[in-house]
PDB file with SEQRES, HELIX, SHEET and CRYST1 records, atoms N, CA, C and O in Angstrom:
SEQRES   1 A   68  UNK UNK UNK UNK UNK UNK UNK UNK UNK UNK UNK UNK UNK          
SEQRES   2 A   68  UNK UNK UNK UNK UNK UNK UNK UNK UNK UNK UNK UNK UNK          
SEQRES   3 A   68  UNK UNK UNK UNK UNK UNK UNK UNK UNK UNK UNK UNK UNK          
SEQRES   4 A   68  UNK UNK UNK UNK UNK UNK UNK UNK UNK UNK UNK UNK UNK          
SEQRES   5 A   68  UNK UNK UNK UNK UNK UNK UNK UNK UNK UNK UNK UNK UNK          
SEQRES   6 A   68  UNK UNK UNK                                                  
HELIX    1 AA1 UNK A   44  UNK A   52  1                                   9    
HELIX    2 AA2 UNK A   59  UNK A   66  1                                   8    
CRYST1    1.000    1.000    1.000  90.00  90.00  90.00 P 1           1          
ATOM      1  N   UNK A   1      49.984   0.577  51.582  1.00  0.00           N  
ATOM      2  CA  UNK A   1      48.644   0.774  51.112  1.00  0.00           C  
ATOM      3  C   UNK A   1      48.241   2.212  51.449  1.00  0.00           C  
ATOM      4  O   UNK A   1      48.907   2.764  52.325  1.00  0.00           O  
ATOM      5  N   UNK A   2      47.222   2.910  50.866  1.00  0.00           N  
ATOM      6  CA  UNK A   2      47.177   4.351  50.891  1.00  0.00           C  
ATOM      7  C   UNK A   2      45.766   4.286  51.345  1.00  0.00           C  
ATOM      8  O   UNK A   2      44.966   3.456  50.915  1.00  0.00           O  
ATOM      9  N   UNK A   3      45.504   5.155  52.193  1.00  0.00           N  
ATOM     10  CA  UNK A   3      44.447   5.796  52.565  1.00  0.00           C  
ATOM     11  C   UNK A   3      43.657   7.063  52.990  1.00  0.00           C  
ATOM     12  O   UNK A   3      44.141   7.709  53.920  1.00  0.00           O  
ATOM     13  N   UNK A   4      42.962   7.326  52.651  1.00  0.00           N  
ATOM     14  CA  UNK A   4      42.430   8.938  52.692  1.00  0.00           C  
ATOM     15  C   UNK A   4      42.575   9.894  51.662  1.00  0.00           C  
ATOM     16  O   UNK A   4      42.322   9.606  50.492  1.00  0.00           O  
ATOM     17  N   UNK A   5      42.948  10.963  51.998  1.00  0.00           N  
ATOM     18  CA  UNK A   5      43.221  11.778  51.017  1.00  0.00           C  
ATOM     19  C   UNK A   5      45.033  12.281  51.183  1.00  0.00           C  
ATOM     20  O   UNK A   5      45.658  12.719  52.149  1.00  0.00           O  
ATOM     21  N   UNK A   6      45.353  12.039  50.080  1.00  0.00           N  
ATOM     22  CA  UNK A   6      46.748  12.709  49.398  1.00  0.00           C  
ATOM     23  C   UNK A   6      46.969  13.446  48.332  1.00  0.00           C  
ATOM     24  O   UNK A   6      47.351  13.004  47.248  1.00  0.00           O  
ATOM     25  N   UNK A   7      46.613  15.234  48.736  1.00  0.00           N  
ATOM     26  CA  UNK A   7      46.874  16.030  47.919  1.00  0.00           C  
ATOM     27  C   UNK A   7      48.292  16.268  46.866  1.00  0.00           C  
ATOM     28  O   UNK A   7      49.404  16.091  47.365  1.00  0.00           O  
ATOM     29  N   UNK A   8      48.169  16.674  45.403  1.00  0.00           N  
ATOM     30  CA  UNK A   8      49.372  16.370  44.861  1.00  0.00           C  
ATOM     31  C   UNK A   8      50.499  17.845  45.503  1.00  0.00           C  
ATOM     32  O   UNK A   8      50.366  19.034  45.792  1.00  0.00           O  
ATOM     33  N   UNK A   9      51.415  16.959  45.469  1.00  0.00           N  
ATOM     34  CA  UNK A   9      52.932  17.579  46.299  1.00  0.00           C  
ATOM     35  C   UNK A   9      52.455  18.093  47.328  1.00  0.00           C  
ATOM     36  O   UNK A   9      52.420  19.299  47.576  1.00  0.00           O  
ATOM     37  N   UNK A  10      51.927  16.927  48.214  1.00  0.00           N  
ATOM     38  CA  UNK A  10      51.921  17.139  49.561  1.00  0.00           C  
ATOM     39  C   UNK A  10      53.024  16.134  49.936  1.00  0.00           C  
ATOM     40  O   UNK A  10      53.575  15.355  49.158  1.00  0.00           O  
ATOM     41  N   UNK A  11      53.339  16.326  51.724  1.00  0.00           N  
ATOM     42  CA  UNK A  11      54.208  15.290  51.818  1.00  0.00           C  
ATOM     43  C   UNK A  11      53.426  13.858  52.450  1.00  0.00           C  
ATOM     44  O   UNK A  11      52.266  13.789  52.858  1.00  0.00           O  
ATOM     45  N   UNK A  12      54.216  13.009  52.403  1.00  0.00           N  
ATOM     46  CA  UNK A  12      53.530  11.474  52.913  1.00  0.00           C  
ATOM     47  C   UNK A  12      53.586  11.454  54.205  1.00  0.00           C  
ATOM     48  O   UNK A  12      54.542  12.025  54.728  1.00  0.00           O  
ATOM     49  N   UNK A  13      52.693  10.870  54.958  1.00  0.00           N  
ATOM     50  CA  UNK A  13      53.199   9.881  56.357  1.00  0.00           C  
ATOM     51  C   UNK A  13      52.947   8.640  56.152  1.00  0.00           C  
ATOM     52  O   UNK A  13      51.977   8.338  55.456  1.00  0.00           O  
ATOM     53  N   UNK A  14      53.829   7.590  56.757  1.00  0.00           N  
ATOM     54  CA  UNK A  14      53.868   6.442  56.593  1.00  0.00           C  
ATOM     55  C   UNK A  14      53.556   5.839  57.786  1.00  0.00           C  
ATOM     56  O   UNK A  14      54.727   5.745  58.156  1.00  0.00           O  
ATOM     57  N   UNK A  15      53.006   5.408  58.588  1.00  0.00           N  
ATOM     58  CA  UNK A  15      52.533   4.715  59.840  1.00  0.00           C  
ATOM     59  C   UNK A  15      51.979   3.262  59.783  1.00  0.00           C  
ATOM     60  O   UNK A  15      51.649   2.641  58.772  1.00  0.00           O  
ATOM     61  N   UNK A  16      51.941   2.802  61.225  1.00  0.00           N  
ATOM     62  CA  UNK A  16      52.098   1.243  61.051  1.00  0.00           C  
ATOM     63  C   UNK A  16      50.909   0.916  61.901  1.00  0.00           C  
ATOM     64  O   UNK A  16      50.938   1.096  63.118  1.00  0.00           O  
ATOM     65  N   UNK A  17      49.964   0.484  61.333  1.00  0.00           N  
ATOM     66  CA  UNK A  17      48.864  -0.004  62.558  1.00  0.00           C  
ATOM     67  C   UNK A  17      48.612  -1.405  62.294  1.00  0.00           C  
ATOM     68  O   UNK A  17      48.509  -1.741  61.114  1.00  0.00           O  
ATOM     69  N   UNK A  18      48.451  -2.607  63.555  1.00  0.00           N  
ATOM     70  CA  UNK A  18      47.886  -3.899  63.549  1.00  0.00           C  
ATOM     71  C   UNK A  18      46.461  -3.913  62.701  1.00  0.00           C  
ATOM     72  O   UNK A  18      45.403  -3.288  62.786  1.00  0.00           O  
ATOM     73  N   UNK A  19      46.902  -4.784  61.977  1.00  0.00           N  
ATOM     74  CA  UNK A  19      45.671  -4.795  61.144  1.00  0.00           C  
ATOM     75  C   UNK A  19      45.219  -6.395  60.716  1.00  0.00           C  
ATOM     76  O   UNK A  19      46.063  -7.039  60.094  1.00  0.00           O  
ATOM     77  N   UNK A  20      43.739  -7.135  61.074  1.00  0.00           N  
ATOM     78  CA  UNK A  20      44.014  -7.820  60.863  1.00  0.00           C  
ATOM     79  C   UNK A  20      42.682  -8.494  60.177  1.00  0.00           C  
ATOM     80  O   UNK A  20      41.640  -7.884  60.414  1.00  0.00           O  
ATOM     81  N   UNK A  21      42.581  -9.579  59.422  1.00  0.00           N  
ATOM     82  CA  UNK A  21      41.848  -9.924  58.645  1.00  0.00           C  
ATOM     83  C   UNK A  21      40.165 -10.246  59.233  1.00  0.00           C  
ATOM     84  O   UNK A  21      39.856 -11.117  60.047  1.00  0.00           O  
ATOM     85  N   UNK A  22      39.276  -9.311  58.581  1.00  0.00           N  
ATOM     86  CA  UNK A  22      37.728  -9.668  59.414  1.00  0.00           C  
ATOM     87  C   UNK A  22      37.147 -11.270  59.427  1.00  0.00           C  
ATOM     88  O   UNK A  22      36.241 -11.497  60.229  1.00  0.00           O  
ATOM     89  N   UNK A  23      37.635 -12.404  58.562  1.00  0.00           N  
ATOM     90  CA  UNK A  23      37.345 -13.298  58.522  1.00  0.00           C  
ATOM     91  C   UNK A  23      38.207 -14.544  58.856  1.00  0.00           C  
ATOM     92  O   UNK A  23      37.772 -15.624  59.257  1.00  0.00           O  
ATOM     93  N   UNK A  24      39.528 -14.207  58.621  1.00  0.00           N  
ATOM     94  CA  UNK A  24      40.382 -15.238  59.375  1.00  0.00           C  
ATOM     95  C   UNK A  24      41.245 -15.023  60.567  1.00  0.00           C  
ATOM     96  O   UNK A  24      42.085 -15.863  60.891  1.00  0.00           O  
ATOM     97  N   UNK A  25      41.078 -14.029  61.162  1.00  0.00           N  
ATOM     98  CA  UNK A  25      41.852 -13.111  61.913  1.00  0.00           C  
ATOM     99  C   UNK A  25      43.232 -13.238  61.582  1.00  0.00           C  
ATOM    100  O   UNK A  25      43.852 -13.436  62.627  1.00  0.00           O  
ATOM    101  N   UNK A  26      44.039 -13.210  60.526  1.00  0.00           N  
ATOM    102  CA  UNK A  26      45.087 -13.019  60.040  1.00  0.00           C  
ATOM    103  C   UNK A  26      45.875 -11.901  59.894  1.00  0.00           C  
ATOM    104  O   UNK A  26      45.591 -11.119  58.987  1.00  0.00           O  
ATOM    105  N   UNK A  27      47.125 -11.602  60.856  1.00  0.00           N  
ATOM    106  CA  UNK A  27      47.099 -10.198  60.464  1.00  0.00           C  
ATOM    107  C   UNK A  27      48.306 -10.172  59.370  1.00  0.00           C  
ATOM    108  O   UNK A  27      49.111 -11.071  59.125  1.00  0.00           O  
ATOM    109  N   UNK A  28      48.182  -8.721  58.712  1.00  0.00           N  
ATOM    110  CA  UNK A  28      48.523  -8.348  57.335  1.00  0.00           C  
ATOM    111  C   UNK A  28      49.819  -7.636  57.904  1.00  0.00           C  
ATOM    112  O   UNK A  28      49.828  -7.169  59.042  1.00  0.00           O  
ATOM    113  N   UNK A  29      51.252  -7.559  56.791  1.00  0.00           N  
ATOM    114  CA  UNK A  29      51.970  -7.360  57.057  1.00  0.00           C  
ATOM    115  C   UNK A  29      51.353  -5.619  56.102  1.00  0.00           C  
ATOM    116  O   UNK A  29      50.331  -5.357  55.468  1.00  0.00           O  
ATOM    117  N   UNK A  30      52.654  -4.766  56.480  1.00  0.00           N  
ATOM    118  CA  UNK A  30      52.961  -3.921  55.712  1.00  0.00           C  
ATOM    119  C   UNK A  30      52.389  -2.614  56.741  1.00  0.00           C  
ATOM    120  O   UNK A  30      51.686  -2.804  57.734  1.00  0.00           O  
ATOM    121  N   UNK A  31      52.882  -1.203  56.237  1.00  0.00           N  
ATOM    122  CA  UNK A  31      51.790  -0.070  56.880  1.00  0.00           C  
ATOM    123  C   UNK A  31      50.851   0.587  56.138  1.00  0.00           C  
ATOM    124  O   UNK A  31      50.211  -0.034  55.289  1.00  0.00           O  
ATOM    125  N   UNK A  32      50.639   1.972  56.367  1.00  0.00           N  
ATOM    126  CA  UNK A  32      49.750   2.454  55.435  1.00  0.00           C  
ATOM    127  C   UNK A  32      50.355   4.184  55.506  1.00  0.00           C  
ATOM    128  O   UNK A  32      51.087   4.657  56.376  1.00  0.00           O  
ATOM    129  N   UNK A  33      49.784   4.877  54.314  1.00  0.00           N  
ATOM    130  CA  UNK A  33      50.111   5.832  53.725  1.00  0.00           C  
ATOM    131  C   UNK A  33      48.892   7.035  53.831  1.00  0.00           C  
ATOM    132  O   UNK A  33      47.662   7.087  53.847  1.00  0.00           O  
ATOM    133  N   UNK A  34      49.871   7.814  53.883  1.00  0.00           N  
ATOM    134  CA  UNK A  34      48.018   9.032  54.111  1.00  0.00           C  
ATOM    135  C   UNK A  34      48.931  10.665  53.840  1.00  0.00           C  
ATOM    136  O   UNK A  34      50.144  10.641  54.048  1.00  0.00           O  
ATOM    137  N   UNK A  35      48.352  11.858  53.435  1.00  0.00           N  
ATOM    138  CA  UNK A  35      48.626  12.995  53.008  1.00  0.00           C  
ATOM    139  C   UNK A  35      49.672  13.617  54.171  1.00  0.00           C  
ATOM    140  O   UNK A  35      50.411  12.698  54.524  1.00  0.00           O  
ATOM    141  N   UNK A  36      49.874  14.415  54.629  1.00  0.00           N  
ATOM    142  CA  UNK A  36      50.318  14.577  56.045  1.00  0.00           C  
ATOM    143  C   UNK A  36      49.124  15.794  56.994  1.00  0.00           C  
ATOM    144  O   UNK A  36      49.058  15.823  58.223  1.00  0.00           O  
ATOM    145  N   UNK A  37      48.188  16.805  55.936  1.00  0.00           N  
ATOM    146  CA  UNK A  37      47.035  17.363  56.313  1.00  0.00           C  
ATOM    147  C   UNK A  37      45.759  16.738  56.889  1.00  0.00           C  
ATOM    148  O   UNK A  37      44.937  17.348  57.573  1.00  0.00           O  
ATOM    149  N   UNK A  38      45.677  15.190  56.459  1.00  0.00           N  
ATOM    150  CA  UNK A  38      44.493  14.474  56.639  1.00  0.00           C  
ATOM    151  C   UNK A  38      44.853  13.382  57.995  1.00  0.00           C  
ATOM    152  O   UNK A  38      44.175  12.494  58.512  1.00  0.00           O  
ATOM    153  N   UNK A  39      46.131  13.865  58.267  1.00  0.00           N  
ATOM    154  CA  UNK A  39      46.567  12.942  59.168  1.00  0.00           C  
ATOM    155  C   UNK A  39      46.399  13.324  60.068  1.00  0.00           C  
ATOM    156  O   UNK A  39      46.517  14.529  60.286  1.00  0.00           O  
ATOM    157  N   UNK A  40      45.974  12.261  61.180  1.00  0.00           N  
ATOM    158  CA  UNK A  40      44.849  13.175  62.476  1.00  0.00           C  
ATOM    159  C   UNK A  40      44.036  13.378  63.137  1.00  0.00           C  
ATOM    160  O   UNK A  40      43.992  13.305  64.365  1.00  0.00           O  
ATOM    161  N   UNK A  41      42.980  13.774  62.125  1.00  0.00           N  
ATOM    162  CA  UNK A  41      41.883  14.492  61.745  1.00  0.00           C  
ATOM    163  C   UNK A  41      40.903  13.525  62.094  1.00  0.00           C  
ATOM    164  O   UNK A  41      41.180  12.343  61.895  1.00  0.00           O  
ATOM    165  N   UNK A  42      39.649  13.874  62.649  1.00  0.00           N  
ATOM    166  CA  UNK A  42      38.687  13.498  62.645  1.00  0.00           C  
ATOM    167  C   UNK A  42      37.957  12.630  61.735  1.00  0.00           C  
ATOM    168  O   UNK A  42      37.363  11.730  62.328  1.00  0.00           O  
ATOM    169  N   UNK A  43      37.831  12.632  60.530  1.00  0.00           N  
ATOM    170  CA  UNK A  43      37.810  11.685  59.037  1.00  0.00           C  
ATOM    171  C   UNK A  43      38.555  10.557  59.207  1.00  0.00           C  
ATOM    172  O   UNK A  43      38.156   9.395  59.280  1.00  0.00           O  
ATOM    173  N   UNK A  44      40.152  11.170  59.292  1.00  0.00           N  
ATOM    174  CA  UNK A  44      40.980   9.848  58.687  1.00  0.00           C  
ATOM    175  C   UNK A  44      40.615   8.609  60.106  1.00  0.00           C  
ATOM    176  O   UNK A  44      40.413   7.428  59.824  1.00  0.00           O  
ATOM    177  N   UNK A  45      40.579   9.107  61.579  1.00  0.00           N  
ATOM    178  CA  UNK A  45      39.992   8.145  62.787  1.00  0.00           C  
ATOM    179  C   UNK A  45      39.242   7.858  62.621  1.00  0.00           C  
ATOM    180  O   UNK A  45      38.925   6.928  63.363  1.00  0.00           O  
ATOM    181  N   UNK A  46      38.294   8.220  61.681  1.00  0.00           N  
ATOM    182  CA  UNK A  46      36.581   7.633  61.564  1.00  0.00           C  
ATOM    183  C   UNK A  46      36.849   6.641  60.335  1.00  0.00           C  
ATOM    184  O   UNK A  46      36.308   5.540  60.434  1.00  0.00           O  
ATOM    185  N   UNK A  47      37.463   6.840  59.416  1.00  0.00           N  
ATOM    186  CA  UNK A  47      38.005   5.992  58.173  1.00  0.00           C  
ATOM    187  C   UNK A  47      39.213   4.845  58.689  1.00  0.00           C  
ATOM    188  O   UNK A  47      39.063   3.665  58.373  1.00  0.00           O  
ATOM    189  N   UNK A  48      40.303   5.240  59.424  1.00  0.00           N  
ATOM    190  CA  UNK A  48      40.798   4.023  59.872  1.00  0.00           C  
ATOM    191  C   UNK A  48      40.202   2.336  60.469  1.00  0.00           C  
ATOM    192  O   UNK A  48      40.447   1.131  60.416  1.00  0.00           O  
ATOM    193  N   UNK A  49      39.059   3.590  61.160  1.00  0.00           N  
ATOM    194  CA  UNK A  49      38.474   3.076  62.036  1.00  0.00           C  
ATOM    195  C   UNK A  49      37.669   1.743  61.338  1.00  0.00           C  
ATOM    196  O   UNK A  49      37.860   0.580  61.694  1.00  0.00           O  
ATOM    197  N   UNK A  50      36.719   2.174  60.254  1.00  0.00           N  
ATOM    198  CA  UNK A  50      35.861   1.362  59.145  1.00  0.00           C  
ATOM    199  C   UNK A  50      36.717   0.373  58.315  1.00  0.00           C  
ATOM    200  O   UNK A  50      36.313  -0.681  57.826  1.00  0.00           O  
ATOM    201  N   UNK A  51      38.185   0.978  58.224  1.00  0.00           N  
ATOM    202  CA  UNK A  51      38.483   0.394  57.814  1.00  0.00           C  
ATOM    203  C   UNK A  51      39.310  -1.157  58.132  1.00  0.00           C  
ATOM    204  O   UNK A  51      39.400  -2.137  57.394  1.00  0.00           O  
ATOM    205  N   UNK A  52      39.822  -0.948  59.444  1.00  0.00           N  
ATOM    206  CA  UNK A  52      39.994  -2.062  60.548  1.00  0.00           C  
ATOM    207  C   UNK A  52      38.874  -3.008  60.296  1.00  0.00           C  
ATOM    208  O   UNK A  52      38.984  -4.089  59.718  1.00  0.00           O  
ATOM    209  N   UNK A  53      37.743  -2.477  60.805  1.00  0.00           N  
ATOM    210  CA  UNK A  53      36.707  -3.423  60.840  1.00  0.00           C  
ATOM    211  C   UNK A  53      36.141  -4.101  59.350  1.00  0.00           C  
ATOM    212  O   UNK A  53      35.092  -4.734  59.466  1.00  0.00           O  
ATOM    213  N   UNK A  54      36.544  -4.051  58.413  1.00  0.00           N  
ATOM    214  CA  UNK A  54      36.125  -4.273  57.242  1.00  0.00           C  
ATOM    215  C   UNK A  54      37.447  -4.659  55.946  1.00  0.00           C  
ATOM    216  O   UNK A  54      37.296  -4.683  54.725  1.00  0.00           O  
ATOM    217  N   UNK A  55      38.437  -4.867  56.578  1.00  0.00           N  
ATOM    218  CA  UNK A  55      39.496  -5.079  55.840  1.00  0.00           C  
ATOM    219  C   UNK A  55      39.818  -6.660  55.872  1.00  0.00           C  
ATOM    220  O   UNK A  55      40.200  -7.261  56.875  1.00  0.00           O  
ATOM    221  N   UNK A  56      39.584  -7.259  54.531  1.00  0.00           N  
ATOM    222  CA  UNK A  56      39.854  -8.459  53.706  1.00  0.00           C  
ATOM    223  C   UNK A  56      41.129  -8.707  53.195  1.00  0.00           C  
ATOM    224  O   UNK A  56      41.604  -7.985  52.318  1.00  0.00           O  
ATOM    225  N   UNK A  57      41.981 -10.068  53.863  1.00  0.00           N  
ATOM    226  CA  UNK A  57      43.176 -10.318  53.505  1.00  0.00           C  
ATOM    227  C   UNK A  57      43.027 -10.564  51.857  1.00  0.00           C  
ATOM    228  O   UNK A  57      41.879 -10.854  51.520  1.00  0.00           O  
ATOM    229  N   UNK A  58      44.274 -10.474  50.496  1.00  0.00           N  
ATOM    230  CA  UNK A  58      44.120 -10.786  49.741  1.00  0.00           C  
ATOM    231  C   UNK A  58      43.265 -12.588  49.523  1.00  0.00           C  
ATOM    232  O   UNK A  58      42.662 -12.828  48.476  1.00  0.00           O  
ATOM    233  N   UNK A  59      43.317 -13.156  50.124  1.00  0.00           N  
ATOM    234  CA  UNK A  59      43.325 -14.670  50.130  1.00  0.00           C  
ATOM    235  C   UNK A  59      41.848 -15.118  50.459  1.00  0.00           C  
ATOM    236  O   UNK A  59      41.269 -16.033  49.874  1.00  0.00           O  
ATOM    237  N   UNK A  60      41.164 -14.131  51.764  1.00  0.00           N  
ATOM    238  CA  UNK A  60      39.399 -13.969  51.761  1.00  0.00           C  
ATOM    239  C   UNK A  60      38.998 -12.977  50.896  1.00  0.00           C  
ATOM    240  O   UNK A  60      37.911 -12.423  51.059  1.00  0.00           O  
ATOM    241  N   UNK A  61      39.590 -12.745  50.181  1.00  0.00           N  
ATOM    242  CA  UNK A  61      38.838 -11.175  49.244  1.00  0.00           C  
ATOM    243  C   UNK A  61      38.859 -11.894  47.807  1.00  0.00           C  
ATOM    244  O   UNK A  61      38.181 -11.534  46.845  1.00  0.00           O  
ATOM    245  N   UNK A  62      39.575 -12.754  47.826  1.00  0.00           N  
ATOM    246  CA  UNK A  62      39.927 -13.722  45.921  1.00  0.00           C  
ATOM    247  C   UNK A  62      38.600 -14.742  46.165  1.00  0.00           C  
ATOM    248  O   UNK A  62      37.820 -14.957  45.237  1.00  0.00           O  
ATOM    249  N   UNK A  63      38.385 -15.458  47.734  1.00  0.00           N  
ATOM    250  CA  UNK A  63      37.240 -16.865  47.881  1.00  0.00           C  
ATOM    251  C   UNK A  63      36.170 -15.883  47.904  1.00  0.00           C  
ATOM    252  O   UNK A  63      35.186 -16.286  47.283  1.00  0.00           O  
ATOM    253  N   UNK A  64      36.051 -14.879  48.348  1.00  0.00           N  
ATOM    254  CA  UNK A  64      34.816 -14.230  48.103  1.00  0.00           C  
ATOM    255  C   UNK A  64      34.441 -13.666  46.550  1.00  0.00           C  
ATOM    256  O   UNK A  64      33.453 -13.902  45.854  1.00  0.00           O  
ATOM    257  N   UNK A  65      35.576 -12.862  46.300  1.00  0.00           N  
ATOM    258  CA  UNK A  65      35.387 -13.005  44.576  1.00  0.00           C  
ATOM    259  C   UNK A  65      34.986 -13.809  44.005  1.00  0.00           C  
ATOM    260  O   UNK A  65      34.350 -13.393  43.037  1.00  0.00           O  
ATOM    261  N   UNK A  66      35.023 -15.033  44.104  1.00  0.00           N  
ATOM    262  CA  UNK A  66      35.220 -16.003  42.501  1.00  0.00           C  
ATOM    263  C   UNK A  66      33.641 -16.894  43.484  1.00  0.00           C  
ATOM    264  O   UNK A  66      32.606 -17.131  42.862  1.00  0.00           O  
ATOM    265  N   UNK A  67      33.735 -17.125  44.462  1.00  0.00           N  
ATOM    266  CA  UNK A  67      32.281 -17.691  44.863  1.00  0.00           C  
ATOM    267  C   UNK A  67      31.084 -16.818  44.535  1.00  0.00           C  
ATOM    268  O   UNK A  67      30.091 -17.135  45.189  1.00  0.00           O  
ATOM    269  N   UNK A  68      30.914 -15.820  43.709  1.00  0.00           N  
ATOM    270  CA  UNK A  68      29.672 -15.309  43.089  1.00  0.00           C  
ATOM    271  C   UNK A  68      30.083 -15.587  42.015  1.00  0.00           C  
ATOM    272  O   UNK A  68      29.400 -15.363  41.016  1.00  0.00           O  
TER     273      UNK A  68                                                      
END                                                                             
């Protein structure tokens, strides 16, 4: 999964953080992807960060979909 910013023909980093579901505490397999300039940085820790706390497994993100 990709996050932040990835300028074109920059290179990738690929890193692995526990990540786990805000509503079932389920954690998600896989890592995540990011530019290698934005990696770091003040932003991408403040954006990881939001994003930990706010990240929906596919399976609570479909029951929340279709229940509106």
């Amino acid at each position: 999964m990709r996050i932040g910013k990835i300028s074109e023909n920059e290179k990738k980093v690929r890193f692995n953080v526990e990540i786990y579901c805000t509503n079932c505490n389920k954690k998600v397999p896989g890592g995540l992807l990011t530019g290698e300039k934005y990696y770091g940085t003040e932003s991408f820790k403040k954006e990881l960060e939001l994003f930990k706390k706010t990240y929906l497994c596919g399976i609570c993100r479909d029951k929340k979909r279709t229940s509106k």
